[in-house]
N, C-alpha and C positions, 0 to 999 in steps of 0.2 A: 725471162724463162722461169715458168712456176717448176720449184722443183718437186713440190709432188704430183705433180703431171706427169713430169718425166721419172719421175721412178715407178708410177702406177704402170705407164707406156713400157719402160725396159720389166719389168713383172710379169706382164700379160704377154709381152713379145719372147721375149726370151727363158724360158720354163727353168732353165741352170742358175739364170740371177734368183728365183726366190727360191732354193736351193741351197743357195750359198749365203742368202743371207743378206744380198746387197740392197742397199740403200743410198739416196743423192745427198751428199754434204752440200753442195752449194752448185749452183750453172748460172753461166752467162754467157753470152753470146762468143766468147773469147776462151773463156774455159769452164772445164764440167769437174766435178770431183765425186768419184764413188768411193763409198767404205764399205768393208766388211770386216766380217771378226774371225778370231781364230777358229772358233770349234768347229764349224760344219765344212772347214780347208783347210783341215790338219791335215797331217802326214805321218809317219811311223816314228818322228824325229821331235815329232812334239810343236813342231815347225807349221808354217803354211806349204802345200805341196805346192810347188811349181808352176801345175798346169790352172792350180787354182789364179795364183799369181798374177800369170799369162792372162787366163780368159780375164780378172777383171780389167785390167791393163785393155786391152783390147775393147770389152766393152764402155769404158769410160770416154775411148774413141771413137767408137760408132754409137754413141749417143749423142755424143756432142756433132757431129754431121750429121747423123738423123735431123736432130733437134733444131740444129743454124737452119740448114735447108728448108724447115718447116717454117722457124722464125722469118725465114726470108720472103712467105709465102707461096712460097713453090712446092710445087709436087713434086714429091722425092723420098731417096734414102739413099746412105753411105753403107758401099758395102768394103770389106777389105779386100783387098789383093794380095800384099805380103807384108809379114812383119820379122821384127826383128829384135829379140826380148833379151837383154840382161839381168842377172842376178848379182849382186852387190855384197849382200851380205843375207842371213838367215832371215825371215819375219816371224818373231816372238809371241804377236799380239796382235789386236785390232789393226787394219791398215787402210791407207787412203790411197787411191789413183787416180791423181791431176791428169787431163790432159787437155791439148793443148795446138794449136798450128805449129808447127816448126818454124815457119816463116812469119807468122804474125797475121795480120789486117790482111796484110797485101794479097799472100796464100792465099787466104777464103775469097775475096773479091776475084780474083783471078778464074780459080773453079766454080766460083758461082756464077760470074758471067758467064765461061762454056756452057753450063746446065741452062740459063737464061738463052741461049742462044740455039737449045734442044740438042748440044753435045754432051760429051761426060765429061763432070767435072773432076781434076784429079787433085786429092790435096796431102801431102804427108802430116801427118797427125802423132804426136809425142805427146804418152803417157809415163809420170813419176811417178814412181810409189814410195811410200812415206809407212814408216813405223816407228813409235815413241820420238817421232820429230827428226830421225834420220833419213837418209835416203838409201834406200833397199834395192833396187832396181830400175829398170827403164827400159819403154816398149817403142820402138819408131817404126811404126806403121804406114802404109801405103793406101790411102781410103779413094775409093770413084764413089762418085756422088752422081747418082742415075736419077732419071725421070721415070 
């Protein structure tokens, strides 16, 4: 996975990511990692505001099922269904959103085949976020991967 493909992709698709500032630290077919900084997702507390949080959590995961699905050479996209976001502690600074299958290999093979087979593929998708090397939160998402 070239990551400046897939940030040029999540840029031009999503108007909020070059907004907020986001950029790809690293993708592979396994996992995807977006960072962004503090200033342009501060909040009144000096802090990251939450919903900034949220969305990149969120988009680090419908990039990375965007992106697999594409890898796989299929036609497609991940959209969400539902998620479900923790907050752990404040975000200070610069931060990062891993994410990730929940289940590993198997997950993505499972819902790809569905999508292979002209069904919807369903897969949960877990994003961490990291600031100065701790861990701040976490996103488990519900992603259908459509044709």
């Amino acid at each position: 996975m070239d990551k400046h493909a897939l940030e040029n992709y999540l840029l031009e698709q999503i108007p909020l990511a070059r907004a907020m500032q986001l950029s790809v630290d690293a993708a592979s077919p396994q996992a995807l990692t977006l960072t962004a900084p503090l200033e342009p997702n501060i909040n009144h507390q000096g802090t990251v505001f939450g919903g900034s949080a949220s969305a990149v959590a969120i988009l680090s995961a419908w990039l990375l099922g965007t992106a697999r699905v594409q890898e796989e050479g299929l036609q497609g996209r991940a959209v969400i269904q539902r998620n479900e976001m923790r907050y752990d502690r404040p975000i200070t600074g610069r931060f990062f959103a891993t994410a990730e299958a929940a289940g590993g290999e198997d997950d993505w093979q499972h819902a790809l085949d569905a999508l292979r087979r002209g069904r919807k593929g369903r897969i949960r998708l877990v994003s961490r976020l990291v600031c100065d090397g701790k861990a701040v939160g976490e996103l488990a998402g519900d992603f259908v991967l459509l044709s």
